[in-house]
C-alpha positions in Angstrom: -0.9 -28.2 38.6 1.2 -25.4 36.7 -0.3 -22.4 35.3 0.9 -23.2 32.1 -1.0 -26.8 31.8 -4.3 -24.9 32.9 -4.6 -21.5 30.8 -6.3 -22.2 27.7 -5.5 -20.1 24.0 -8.8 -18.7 24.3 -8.2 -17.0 28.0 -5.1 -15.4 26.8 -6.2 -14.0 23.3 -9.7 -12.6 25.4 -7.1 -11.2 27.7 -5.2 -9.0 25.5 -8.4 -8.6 23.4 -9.4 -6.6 26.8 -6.0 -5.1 27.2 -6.0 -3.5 23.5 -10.1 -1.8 23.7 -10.1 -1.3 26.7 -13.0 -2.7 27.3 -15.0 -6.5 27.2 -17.2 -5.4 24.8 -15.0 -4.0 22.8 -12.7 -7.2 23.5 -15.8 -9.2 22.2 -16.1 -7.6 19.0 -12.4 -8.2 18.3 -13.0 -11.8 18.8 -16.5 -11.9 17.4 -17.7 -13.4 20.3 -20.2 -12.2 22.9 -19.6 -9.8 25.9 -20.9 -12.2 28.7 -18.7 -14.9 26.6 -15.2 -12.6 27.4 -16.3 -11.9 30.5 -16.4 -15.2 31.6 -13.3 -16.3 30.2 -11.7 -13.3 32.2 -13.1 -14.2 35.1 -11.4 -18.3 34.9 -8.1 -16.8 33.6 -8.7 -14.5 37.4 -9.0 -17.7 39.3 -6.6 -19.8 38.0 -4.1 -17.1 38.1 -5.4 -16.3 41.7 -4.9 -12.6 40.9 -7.3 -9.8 40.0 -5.8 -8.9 36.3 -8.7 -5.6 35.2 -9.5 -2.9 37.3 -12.8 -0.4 36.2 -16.7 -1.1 35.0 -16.8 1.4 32.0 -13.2 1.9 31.0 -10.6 -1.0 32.4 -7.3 -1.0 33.3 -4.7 -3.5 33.9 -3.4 -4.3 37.2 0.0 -4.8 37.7 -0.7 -8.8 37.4 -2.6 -8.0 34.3 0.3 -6.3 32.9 2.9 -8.9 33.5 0.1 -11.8 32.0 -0.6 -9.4 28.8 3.1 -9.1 28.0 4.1 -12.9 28.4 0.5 -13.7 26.6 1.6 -11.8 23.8 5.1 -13.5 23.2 3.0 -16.4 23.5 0.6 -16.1 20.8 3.1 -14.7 18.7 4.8 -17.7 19.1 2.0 -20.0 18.4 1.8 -17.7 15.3 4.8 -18.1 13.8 5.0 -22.0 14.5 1.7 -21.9 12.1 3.2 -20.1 9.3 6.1 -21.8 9.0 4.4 -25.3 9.5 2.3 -24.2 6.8 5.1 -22.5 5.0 6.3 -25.9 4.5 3.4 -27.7 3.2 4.3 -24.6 0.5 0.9 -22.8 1.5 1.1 -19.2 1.2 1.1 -17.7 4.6 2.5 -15.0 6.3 3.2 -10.9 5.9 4.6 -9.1 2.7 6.3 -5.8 3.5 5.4 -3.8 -0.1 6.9 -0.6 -1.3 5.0 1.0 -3.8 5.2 4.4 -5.4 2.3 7.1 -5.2 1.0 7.0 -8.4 0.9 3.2 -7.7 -1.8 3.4 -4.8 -4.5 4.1 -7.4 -4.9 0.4 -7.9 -2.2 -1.3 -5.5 -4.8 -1.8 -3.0 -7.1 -3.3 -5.4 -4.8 -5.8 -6.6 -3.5 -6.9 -3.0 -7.2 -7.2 -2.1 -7.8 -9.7 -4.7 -4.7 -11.5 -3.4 -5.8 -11.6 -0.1 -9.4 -13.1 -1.1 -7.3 -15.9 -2.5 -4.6 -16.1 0.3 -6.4 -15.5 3.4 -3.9 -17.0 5.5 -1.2 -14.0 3.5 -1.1 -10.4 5.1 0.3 -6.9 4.3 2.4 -4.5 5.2 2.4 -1.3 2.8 4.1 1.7 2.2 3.6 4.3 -0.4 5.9 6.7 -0.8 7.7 8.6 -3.6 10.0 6.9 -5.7 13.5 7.9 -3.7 11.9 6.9 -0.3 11.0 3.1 -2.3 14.2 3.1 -3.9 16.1 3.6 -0.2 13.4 1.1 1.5 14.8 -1.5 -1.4 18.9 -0.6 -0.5 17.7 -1.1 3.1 15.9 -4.3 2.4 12.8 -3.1 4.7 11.0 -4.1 1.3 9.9 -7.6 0.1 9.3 -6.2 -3.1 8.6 -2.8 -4.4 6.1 -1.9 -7.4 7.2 1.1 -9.3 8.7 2.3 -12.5 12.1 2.4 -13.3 14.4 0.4 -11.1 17.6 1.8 -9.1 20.6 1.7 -10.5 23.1 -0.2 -8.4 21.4 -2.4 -6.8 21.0 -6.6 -7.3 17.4 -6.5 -8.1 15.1 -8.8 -10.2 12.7 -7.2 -12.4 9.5 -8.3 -13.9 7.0 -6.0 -15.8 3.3 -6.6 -15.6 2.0 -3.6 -17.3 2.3 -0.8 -19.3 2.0 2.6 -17.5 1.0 5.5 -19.5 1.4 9.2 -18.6 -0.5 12.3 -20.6 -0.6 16.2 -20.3 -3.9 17.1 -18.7 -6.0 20.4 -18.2 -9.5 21.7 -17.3 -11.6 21.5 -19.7 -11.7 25.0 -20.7 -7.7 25.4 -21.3 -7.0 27.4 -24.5 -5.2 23.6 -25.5 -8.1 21.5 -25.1 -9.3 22.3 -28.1 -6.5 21.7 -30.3 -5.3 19.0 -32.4 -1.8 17.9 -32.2 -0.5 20.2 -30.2 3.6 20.3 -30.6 5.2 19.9 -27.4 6.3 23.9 -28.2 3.6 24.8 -26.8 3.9 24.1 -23.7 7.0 26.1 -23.0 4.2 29.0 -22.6 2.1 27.2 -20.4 2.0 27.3 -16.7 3.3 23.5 -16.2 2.1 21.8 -12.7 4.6 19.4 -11.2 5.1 16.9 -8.7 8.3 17.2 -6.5 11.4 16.3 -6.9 12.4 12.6 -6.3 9.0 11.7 -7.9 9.2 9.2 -11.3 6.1 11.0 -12.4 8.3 14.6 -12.8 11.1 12.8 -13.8 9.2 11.3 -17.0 8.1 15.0 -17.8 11.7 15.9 -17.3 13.0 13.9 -19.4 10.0 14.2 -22.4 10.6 18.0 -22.0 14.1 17.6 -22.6 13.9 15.2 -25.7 11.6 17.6 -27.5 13.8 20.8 -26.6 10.9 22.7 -24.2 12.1 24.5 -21.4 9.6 25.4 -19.0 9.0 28.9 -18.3 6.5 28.9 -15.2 5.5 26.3 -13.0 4.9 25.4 -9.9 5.6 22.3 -7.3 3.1 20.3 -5.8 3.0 17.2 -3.6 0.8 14.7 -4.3 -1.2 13.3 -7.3 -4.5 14.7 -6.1 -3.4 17.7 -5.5 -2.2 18.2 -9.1 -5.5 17.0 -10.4 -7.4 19.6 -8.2 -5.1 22.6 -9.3 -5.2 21.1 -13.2 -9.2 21.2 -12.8 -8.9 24.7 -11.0 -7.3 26.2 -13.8 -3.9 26.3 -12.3 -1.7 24.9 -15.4 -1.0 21.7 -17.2 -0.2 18.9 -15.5 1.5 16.1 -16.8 -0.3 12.6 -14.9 -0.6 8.5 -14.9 -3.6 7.3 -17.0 -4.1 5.2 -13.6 -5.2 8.4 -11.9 -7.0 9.9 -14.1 -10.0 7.6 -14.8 -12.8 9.3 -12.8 -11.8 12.8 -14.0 -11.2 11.8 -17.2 -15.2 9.9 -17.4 -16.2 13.1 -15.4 -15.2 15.7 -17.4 -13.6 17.4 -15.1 -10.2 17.1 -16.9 -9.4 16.3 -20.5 -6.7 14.8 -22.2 -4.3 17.2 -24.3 -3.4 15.8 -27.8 -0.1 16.9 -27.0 2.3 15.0 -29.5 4.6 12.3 -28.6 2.1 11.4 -25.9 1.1 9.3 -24.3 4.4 8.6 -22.8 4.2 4.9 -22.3 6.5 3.3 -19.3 6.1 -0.1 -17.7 4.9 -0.7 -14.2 7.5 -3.4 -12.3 7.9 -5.1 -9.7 10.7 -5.4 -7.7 12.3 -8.1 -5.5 16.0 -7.6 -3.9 18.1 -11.0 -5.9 19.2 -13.1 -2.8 16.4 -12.9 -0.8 14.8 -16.4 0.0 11.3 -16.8 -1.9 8.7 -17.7 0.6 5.7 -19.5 -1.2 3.5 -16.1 -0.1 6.1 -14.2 -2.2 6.4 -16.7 -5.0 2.2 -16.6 -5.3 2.2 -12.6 -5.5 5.0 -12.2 -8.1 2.8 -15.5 -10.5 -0.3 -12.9 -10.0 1.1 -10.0 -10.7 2.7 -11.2 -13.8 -0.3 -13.4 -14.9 -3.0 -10.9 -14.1 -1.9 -7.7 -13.4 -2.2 -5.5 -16.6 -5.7 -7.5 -17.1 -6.8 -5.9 -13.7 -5.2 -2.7 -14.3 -7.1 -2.5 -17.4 -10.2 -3.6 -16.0 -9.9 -0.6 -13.5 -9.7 2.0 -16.0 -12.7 0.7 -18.0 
């Protein structure tokens, strides 16, 4: 009889179950199976194949038949993957991986968001990146993106837009700041201030950019930094003002740890989008995530901020 009409799914998957831990019973907890349960599927797969496949007690090792097994098991299950996905694909189940792009500011509540999705679609999986907004913009010209979730789209390029929430942005500062205090605070004032900003090619600086320049302010000090968190930690240091996402801010905000300066013209609302390249053929995962996040998104994005 051939060795293909005698291996069995469950041989190969225990197989390179063993091959990725290292171990069986780390192989069993992968499969959430018992150890006596892998190691007796290991031990068929041996005899049918008529070649020893592991080598080692505590930390194992593939043998050179082990190897070649792993690599053709592999292609194999992948295989047997795929054929499921698209069967199911077209039944119009949602099934499959989603490559998402998504700006930093955006991480805040991306995850929760997906998660909810994937409660829903079990059978749909993920693949994120976050990034600042040039490095999502280039992923979108590349098309290593299903869809990216930001703020303003690229110029350029055949996109399809849809909006599913607003996305405001505020000047922020510990609570001690000689401008938490005021009221109305002109946007003058903060050409004396010590501004905090993120780095270039982020759309968070480029919204202060551009509010600085509509109300004439030209900043006199500031300093760069590169992430979200780290200009909330120097803003509640101290440091300066920072200029932030209301989606970041909830926990510092509720803490007291930051306030919000009643600096006017502010908040500055934008919307968050999403964005998916025009052309690019809507699998039914894709069409489920862009219904959600247009019929529920700013109701969860709310929700997160309560």
């Amino acid at each position: 009889m051939r060795l293909v009409q005698r291996l069995s799914m469950r041989q190969l998957r225990a197989l390179v179950a063993v091959a990725d831990s290292g171990s069986f019973t780390a192989a069993a907890h992968l499969l959430h199976v018992t150890q006596p349960a892998v190691s007796m599927q290991m031990k068929e797969l041996e005899e049918i194949v008529g070649e020893v496949l592991v080598d080692g007690r505590r930390q194992i090792h593939l043998t050179s038949a082990g190897e070649i097994l792993v690599r053709q098991a592999r292609v194999a299950l992948d295989a047997i993957e795929m054929a499921e996905l698209q069967l199911k694909a077209q039944r119009d189940v949602p099934a499959g991986t989603i490559e998402v792009a998504a700006i930093t500011t955006s991480e805040y509540f991306v995850p929760y968001l997906l998660a909810e999705f994937g409660r829903r679609y079990p059978d749909v999986g993920f693949r994120l990146t976050v990034a600042n907004r040039e490095v999502v913009h280039k992923m979108l010209r590349e098309q290593r993106a299903d869809l990216a979730i930001t703020g303003e789209p690229p110029s350029g390029l055949p996109l399809r837009r849809i909006p599913f929430a607003p996305h405001p942005l505020s000047f922020v500062a510990a609570p001690d700041h000689p401008l938490a205090a005021r009221e109305r605070i002109p946007p003058s004032a903060l050409a004396g201030e010590r501004l905090l900003l993120r780095e270039q090619g982020s759309g968070t600086r480029a919204n202060l950019e551009r509010f600085l320049r509509s109300a004439g302010v030209k900043a006199v000090r500031a300093d760069e930094m590169g992430s979200n968190e780290t200009l909330k930690q120097a803003a509640m240091a101290g440091m300066g003002v920072a200029f932030l996402s209301h989606q970041c801010l909830a926990m510092e905000l509720a803490g007291g740890r930051l306030v919000r300066l009643n600096v006017q013209g502010t908040p500055v609302v934008r919307e968050w989008n999403v964005l998916v390249p025009e052309g690019r053929a809507p699998t039914p995962a894709l069409v489920a995530l862009l219904d959600y996040f247009q019929a529920e998104g700013a109701e969860r994005l709310r929700a997160l901020a309560a």
